[in-house]
TIGU-291164 format. One line per field, with one value per residue (C-alpha): residue in one letter; x, y, z; chain. Coordinates in Angstrom, 3 decimals, always signed. Layout:
BEGIN
residu <- [a, ...]
xx <- [X, ...]
yy <- [Y, ...]
zz <- [Z, ...]
chaine <- [A, ...]
This chain:
BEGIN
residu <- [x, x, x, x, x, x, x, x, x, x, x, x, x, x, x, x, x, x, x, x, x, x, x, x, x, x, x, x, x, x, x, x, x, x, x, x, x, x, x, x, x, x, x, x, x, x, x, x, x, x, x, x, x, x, x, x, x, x, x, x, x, x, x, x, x, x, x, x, x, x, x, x, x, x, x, x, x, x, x, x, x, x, x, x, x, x, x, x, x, x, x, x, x, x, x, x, x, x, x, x, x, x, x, x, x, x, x, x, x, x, x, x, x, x, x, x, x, x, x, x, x, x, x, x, x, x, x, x, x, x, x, x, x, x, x, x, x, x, x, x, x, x, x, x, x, x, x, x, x, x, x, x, x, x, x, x, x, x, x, x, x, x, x, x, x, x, x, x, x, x, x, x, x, x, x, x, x, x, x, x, x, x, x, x, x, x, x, x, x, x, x, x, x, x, x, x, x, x, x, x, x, x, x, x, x, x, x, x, x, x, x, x, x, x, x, x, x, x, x, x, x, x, x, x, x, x, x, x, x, x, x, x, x, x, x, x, x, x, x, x, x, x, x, x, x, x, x, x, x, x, x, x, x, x, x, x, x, x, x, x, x, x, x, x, x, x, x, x, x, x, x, x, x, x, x, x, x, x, x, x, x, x, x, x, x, x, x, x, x, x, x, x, x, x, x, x, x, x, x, x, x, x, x, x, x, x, x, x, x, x, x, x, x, x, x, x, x, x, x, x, x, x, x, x, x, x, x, x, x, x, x, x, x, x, x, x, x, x, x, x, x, x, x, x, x, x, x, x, x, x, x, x, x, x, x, x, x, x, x, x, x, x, x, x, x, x, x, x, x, x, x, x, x, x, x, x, x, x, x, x, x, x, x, x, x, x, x, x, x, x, x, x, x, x, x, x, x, x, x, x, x, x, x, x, x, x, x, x, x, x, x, x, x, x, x, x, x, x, x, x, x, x, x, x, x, x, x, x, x, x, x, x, x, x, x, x, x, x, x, x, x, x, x, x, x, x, x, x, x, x, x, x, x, x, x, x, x, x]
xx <- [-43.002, -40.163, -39.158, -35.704, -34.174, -31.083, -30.843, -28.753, -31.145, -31.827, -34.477, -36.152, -38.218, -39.080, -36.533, -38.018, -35.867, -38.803, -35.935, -36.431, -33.343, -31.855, -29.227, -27.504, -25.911, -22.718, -20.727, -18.222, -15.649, -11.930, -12.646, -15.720, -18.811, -21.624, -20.791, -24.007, -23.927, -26.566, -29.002, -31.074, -32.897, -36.552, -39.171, -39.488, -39.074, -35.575, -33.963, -35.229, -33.694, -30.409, -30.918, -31.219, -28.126, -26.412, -27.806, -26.795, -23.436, -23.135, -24.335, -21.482, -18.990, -18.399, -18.898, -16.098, -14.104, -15.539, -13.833, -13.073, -11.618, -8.510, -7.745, -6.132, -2.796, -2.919, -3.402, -0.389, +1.513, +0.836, +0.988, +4.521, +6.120, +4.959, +3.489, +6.376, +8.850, +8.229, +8.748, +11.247, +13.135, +11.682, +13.206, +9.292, +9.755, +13.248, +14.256, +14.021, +10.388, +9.512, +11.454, +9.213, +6.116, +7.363, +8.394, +4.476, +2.633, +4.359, +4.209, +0.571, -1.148, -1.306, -1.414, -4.554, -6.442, -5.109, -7.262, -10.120, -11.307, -10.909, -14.045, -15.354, -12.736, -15.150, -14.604, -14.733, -12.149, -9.884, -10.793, -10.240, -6.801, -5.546, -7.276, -5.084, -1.901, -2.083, -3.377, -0.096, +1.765, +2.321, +2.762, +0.173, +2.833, +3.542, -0.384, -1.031, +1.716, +0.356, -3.046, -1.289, +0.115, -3.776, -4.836, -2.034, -2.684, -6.448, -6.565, -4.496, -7.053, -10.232, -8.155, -7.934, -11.853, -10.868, -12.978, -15.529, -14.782, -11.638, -12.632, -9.661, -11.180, -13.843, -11.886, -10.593, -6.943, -5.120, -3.721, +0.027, +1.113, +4.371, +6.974, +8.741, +11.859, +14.827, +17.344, +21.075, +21.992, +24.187, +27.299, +26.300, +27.276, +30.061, +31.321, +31.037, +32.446, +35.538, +35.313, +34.924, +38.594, +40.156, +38.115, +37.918, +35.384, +35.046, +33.618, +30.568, +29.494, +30.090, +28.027, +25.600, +25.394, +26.170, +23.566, +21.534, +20.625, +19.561, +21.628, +21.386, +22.094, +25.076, +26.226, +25.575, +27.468, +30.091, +32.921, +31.709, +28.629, +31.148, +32.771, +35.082, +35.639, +32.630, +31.740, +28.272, +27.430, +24.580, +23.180, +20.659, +21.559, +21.183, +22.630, +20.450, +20.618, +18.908, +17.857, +19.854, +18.181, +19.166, +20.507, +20.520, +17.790, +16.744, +17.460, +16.886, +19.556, +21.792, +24.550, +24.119, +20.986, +19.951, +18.031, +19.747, +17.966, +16.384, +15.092, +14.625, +11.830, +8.328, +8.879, +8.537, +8.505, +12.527, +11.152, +10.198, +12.635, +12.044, +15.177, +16.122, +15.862, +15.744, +13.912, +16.030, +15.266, +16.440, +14.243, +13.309, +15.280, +18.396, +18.118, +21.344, +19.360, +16.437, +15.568, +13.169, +10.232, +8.667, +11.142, +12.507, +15.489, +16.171, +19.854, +20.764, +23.245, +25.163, +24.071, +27.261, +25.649, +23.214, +22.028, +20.284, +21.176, +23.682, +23.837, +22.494, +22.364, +18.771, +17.016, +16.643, +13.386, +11.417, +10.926, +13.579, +17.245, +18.560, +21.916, +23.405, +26.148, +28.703, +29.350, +33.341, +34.134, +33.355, +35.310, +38.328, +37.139, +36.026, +39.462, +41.310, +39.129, +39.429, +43.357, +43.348, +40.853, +43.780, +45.981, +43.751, +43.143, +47.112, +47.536, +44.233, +46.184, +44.237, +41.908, +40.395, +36.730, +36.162, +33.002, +33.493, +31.540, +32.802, +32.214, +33.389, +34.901, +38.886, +38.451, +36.237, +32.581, +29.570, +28.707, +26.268, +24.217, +23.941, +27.418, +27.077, +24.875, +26.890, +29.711, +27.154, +26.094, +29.672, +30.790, +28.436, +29.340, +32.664, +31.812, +29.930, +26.547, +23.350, +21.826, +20.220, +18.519, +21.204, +18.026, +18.236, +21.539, +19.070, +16.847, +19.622, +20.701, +17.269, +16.859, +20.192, +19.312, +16.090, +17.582, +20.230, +16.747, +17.308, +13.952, +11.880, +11.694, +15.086, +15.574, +13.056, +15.186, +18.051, +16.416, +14.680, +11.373, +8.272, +6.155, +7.018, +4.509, +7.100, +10.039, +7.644, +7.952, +11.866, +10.168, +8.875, +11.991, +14.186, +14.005, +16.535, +13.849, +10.629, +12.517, +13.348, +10.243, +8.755, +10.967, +9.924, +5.960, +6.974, +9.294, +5.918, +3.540, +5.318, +8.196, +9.382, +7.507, +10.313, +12.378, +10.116, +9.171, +12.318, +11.724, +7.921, +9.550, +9.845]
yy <- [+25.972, +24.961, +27.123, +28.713, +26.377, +28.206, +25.957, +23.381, +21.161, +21.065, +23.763, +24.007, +27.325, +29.130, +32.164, +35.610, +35.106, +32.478, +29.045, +26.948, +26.673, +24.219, +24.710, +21.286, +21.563, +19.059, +20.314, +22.773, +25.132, +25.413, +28.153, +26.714, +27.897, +25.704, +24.878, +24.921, +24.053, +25.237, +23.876, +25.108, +23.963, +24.952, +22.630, +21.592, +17.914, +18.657, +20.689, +17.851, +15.533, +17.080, +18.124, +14.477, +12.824, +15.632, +14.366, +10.763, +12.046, +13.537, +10.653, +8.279, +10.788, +11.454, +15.378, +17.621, +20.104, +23.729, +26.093, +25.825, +22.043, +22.152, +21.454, +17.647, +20.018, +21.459, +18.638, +16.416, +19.659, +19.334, +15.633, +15.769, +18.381, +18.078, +14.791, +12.995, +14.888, +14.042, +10.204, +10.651, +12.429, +9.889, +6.905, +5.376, +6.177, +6.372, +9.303, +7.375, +6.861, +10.184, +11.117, +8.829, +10.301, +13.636, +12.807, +10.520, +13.630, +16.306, +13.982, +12.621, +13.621, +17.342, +17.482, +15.045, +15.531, +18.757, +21.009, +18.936, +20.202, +17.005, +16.872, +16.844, +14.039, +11.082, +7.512, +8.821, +11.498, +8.732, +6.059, +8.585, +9.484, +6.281, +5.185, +8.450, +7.384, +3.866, +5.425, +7.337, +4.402, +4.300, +0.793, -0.888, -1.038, +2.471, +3.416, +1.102, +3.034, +6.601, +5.177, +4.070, +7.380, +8.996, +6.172, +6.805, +10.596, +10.452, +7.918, +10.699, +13.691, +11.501, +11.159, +14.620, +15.098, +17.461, +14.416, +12.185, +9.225, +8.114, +7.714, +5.284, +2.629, +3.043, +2.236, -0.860, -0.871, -1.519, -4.854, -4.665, -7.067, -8.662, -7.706, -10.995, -11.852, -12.059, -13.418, -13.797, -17.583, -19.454, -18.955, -15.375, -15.230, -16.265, -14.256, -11.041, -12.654, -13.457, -9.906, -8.072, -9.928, -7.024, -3.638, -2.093, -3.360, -6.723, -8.332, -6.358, -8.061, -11.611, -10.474, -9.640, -13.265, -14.944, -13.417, -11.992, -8.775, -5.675, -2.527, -0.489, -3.567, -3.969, -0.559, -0.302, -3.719, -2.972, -5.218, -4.820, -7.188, -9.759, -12.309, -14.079, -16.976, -18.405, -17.159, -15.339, -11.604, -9.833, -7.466, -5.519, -2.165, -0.152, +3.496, +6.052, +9.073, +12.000, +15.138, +18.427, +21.686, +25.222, +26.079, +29.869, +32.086, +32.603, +30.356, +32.825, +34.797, +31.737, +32.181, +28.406, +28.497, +29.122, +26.931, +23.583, +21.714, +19.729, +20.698, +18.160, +20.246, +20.055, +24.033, +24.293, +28.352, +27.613, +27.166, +30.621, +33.725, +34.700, +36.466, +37.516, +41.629, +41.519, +39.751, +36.519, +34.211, +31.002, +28.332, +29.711, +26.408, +28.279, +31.495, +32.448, +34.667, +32.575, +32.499, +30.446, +32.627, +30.021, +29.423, +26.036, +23.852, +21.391, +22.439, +22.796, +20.496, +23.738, +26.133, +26.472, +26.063, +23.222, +20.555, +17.012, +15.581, +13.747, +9.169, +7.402, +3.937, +2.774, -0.751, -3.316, -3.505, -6.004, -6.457, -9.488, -8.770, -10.754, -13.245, -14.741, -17.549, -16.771, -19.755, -20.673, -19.901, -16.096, -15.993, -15.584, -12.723, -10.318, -11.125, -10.083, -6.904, -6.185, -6.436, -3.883, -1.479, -1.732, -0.314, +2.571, +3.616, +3.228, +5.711, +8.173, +8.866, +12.018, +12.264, +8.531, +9.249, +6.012, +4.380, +0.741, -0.163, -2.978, -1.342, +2.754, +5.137, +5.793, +7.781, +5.664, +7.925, +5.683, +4.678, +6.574, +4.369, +5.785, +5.567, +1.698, +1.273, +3.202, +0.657, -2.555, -1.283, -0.932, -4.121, -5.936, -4.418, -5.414, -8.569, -9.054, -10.214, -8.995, -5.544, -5.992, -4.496, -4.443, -5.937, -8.888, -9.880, -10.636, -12.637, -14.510, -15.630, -16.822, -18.431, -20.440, -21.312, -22.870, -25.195, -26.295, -28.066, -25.620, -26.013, -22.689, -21.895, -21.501, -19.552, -17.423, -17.111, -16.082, -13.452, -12.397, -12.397, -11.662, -13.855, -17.516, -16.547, -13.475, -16.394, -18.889, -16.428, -18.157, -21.534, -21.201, -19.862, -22.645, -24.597, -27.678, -28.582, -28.255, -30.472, -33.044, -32.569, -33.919, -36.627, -38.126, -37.732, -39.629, -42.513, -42.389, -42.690, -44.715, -45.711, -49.295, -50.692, -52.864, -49.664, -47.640, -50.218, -49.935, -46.226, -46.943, -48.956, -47.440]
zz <- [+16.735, +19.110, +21.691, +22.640, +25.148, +27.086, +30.283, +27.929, +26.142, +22.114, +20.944, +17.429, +16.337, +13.307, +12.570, +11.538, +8.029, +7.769, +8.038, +11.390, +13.467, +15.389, +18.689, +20.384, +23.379, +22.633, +25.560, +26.965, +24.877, +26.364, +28.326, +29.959, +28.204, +26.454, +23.326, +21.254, +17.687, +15.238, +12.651, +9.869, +7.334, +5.430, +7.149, +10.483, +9.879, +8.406, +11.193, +14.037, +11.775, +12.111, +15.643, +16.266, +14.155, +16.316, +19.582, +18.456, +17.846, +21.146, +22.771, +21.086, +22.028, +18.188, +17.734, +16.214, +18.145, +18.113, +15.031, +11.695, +10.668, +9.045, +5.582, +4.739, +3.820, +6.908, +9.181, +7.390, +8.107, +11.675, +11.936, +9.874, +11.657, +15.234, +15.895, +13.626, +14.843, +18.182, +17.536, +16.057, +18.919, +21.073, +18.937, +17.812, +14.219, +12.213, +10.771, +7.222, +7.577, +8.332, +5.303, +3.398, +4.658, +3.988, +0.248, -0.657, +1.570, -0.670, -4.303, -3.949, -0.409, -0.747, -4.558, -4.858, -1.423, +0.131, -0.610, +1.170, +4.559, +6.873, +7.961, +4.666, +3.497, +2.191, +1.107, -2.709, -2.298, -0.997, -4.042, -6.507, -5.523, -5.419, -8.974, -10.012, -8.574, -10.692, -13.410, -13.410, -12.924, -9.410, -8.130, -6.014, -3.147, -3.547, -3.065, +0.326, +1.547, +1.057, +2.275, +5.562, +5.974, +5.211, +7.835, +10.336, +10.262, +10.349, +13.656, +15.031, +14.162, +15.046, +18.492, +19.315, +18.007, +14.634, +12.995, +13.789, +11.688, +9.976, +6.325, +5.821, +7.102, +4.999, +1.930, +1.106, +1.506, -1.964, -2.320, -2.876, -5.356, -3.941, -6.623, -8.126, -6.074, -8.737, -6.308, -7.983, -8.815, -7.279, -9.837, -10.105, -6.152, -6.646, -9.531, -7.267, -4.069, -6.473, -7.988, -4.736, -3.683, -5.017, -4.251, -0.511, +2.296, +0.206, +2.965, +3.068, -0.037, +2.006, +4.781, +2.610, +0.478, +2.682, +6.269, +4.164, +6.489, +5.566, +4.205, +7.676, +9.460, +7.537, +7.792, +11.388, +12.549, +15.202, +16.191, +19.407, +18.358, +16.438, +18.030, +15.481, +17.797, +18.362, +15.369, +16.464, +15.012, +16.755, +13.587, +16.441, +15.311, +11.922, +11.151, +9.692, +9.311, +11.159, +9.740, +11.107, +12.128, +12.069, +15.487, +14.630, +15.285, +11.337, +8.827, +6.373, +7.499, +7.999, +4.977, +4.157, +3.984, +0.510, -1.730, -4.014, -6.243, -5.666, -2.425, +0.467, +2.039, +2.259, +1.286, -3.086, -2.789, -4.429, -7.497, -7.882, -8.517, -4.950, -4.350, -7.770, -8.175, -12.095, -15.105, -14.888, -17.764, -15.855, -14.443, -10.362, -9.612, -11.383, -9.991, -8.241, -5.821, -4.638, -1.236, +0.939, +2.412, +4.414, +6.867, +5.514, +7.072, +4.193, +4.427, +7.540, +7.194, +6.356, +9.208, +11.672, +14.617, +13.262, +15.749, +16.196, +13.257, +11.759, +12.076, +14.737, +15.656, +16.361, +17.260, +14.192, +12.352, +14.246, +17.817, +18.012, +18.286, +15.416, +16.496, +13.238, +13.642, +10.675, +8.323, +9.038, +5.536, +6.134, +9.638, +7.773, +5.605, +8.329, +10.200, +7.096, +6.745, +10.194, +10.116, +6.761, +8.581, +11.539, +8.995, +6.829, +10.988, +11.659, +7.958, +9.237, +12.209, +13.971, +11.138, +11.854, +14.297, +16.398, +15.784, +16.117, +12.535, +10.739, +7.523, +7.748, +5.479, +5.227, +7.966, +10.501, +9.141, +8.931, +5.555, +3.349, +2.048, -1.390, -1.615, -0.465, -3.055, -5.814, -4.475, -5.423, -8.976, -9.489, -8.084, -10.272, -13.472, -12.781, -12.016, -15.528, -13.912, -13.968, -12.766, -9.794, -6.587, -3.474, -1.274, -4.083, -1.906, +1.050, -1.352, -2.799, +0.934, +1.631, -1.744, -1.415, +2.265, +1.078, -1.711, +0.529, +2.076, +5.474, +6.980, +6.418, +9.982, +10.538, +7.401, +8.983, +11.771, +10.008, +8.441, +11.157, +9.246, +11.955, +9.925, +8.531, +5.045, +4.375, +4.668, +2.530, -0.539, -1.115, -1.565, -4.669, -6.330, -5.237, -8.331, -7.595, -4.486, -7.175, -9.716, -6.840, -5.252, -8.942, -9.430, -6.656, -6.906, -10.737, -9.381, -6.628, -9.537, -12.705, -11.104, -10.019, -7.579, -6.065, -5.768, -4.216, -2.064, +0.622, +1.243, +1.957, +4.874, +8.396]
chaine <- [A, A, A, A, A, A, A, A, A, A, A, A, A, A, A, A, A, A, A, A, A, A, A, A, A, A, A, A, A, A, A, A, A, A, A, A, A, A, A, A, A, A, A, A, A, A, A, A, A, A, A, A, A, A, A, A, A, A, A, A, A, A, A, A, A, A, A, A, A, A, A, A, A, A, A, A, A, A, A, A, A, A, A, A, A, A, A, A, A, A, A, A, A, A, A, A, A, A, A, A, A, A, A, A, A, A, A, A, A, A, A, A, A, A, A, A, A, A, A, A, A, A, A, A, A, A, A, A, A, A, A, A, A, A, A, A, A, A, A, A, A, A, A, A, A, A, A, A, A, A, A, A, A, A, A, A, A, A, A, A, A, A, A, A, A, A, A, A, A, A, A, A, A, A, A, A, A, A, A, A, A, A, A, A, A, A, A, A, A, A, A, A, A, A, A, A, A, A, A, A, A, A, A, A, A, A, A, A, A, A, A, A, A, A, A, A, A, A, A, A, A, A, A, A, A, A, A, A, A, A, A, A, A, A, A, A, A, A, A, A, A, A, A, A, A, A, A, A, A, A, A, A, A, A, A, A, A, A, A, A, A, A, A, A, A, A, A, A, A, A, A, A, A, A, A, A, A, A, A, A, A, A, A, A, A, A, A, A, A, A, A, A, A, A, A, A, A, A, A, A, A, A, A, A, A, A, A, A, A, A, A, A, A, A, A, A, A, A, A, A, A, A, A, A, A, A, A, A, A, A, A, A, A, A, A, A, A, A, A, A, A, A, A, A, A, A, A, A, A, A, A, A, A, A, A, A, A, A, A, A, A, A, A, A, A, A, A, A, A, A, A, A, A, A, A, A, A, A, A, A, A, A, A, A, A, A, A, A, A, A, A, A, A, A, A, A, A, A, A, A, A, A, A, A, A, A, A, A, A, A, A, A, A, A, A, A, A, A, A, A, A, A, A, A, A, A, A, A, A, A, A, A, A, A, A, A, A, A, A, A, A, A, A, A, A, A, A, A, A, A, A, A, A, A, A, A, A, A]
């Protein structure tokens, strides 16, 4: 039998209640005493065993925090909301990506591994949820992202010792098939250049053919960052927008702060008749009286005295700052749009709000971008061509880059692509290059030999 050890080393002894304990020292609690943790098990053998792998634990540095671990729902709470938050107020993470963790954390985090404590969290629980999102027809894109998010979260808690192991990297990140690029053809270009002659801002559609840079880029270019003369466009901004926040003391009694559908909170208490006083036969979601009981903000875009949010201009995605020189066919084009902006601004008058964009509202406002996308679905139909994605205009730029035999690093450049394989993806769809590219290897192979003889000469 072991005997009781106070002076800070492990002890091992039999218990009245006839199990044998166990008591590791693994260091100090916050307010300075020992912090013993404690063992038990039927046999001797069993409890040293665990006394041990708790000494080895110790040793590495790799034992939990003292209390109760929180739950994988709790944690992402905590992450999300403080840790998140905080990045994003510091400019490290866009407001749009927090948005995305927010939506995948409340659609498959909490719903398929919430409930898990996260020190219990294992390799299986992880496997499982993923095989569930696929078998629900989640893409495979869509389920590396939520394991990045479970990764990104979990390095965090392992960090500040509420784990000792991140199970993510455990688990074999899913492969994300690269979706087929569809990029728009050449004559199909060209049909909604001619078709977006006559509808407002129809030089956004130019930049976007024809630079091939991303929506936020797009709707955060200033003139400030053009210079028509020379020609050279600096896209190294993008507006987003930020969340707002209740900037009274309770949202609940905010009068704008009531519930729409669908809500934009992590909060789903709006789907119950919280508010309603009487047996209302509507949906919760309906219920003219439902209130929020967990102190939500989704919309405090309405709260009078909200605060932080509204757009914002933030740094490019990527670390370079992306300088584009403008092909002199589209010069032209942005100096006509600039000189009918000049006049919606002269017919605004007071109303116009000065932001320098190249591509605003009637009244100067940043774009929205689902309204900038509502404008490309619509510009297409009109235009008679195909549906497609408004990222398909960035594909179609470096698509028609590539067959006009512009070597791939430069396309690269002009894309701003980190990585030449992500630029490589346009080779293969460049058709008129892979029919040239066989002619040649045929004239190489059965062609005349006279013929082919002068270009085998230096």
């Amino acid at each position: 039998m072991g005997d009781r050890k106070p002076n800070g080393r492990s002890s091992i002894y039999l218990g009245a209640d006839g199990f044998w304990h166990g008591w590791v020292t693994v260091g100090l609690k916050p307010d300075g005493s020992p912090d013993r943790r404690h063992r038990k098990g039927k046999t001797e053998a069993d409890v040293t065993a665990r006394v041990a792998a708790l000494e080895r634990q110790r040793e590495s540095g790799n034992v939990s925090k003292p209390g109760r671990a929180p739950t994988v729902a709790e944690w992402m709470g905590e992450y999300l909301d403080v840790i998140c938050e905080r990045l994003v107020a510091s400019g490290k993470m866009a407001p749009r990506t927090l948005d995305d963790y927010r939506s995948k954390t409340r659609h498959w985090v909490i719903p398929l591994l919430g409930r898990h404590r996260l020190d219990k969290l294992a390799p299986e629980h992880l496997d499982q949820a993923y095989t569930t999102m696929l078998e629900r027809g989640r893409s495979s894109s869509t389920v590396l992202k939520v394991h990045r998010i479970i990764a990104r979260a979990l390095k965090i808690a392992l960090r500040r010792g509420k784990i000792t192991r991140n199970v993510a990297t455990l688990v074999d990140a899913p492969a994300a098939n690269d979706p087929d690029l569809t990029p728009l053809t050449r004559e199909e270009a060209r049909k909604i250049l001619e078709t977006a002659k006559s509808r407002r801002n129809a030089a956004r559609w130019s930049v976007a053919l024809a630079l091939g840079i991303r929506q936020g880029e797009a709707l955060g270019l200033r003139w400030s960052f053009v210079d028509l003369d020379a020609g050279v466009i600096k896209a190294w901004y993008q507006v987003q927008r930020k969340p707002w926040e209740h900037g009274c003391e309770d949202p609940h009694e905010c009068g704008k702060g009531w519930h729409r559908w669908p809500c934009k909170a992590s909060c789903r208490e709006h789907q119950h008749h919280a508010g309603c006083t009487k047996q209302c036969k509507r949906h919760g979601h309906n219920c003219p009286t439902r209130t929020c009981p967990k102190g939500c903000t989704g919309h405090a875009d309405r709260c009078p005295k909200r605060t932080g949010g509204g757009m914002v201009f933030r740094q490019r995605k990527g670390k370079s700052k992306l300088t584009l020189q403008c092909p002199p066919e589209l010069l032209p084009v942005l100096r006509q749009h600039r000189a009918e902006q000049a006049a919606e601004r002269g017919r605004a008058g007071d109303q116009w709000e000065d932001h320098d964009l190249v591509f605003a509202t009637r009244r100067g406002r940043p774009m929205e971008r689902s309204e900038d996308y509502k404008a490309w679905k619509a510009l297409l139909k009109r235009a008679g061509v195909r549906d497609a994605r408004l990222h398909d205009a960035r594909h179609t730029a470096g698509t028609l880059l590539v067959e006009q035999g512009v070597h791939i690093r430069v396309v690269q450049e002009i894309l701003g692509h980190a990585r030449v394989t992500t630029t490589e993806r346009y080779a293969h769809v460049a058709s008129p290059l892979m029919h040239d590219a066989s002619a040649r290897i045929g004239a190489a192979l059965w062609g005349d030999a006279e013929q082919l003889q002068p270009e085998l000469q230096p």
